[in-house]
C-alpha positions in Angstrom: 114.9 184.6 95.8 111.9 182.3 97.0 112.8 178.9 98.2 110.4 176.4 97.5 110.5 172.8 98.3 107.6 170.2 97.9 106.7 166.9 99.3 106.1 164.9 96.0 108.4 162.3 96.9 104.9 160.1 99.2 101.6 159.5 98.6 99.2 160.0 101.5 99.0 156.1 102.8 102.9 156.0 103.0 104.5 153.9 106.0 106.5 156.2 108.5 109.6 155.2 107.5 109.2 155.8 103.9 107.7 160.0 104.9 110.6 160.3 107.3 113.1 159.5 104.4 111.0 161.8 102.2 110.7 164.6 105.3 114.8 164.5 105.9 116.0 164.6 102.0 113.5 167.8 101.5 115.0 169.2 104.4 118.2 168.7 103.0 117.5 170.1 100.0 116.0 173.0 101.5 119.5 173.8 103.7 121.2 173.5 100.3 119.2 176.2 98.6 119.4 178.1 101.6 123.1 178.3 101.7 123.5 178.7 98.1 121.7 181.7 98.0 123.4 182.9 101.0 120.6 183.7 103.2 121.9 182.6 106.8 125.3 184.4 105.7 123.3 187.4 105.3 121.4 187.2 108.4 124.6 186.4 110.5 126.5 190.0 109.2 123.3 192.3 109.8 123.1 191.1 113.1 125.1 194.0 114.1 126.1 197.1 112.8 128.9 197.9 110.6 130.0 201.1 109.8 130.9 202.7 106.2 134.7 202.0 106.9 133.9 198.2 107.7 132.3 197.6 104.8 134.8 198.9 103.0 137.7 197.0 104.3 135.9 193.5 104.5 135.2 194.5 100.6 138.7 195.1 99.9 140.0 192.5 101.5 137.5 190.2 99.8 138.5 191.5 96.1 142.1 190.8 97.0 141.1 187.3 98.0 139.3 186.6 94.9 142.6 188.7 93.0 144.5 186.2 94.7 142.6 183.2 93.5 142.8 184.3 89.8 146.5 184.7 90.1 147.2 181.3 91.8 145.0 179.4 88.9 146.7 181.8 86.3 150.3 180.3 87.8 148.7 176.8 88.0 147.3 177.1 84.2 150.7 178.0 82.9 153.1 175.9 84.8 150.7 172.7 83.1 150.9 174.6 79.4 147.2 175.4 79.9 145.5 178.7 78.6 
């Protein structure tokens, strides 16, 4: 997934101040779209190898995370009358 950003936010006789503000709020939206589509994450866990029994346990114990997660807001959900 491409991650574009633009500088629309100054015209070319803008004061320094004024393209600084515009510089650091495009950077932050460019760290936001970064993370949110995971790409340092990524980079940090192919930085070394992991083997085909690895994966398979960080997976598991990722799914029983996220089991977890649905069961706690399921308990939550009903204790309130929610549904």
């Amino acid at each position: 997934m491409p991650c574009k950003v633009e500088n629309r936010l100054t015209n070319p006789h803008a004061s320094w101040d004024e393209k600084e503000k515009a510089f650091k709020t495009m950077l932050a939206i460019f760290k936001k779209r970064v993370s949110e589509a995971g790409i340092i994450s990524e980079f940090k866990q192919r930085q070394s190898y992991e083997s085909k029994g690895e994966k398979a346990r960080r997976k598991k114990k990722e799914s029983d995370r996220l089991r977890q997660r649905a069961i706690d807001g399921k308990k939550v959900r009903e204790y309130f009358g929610r549904d």
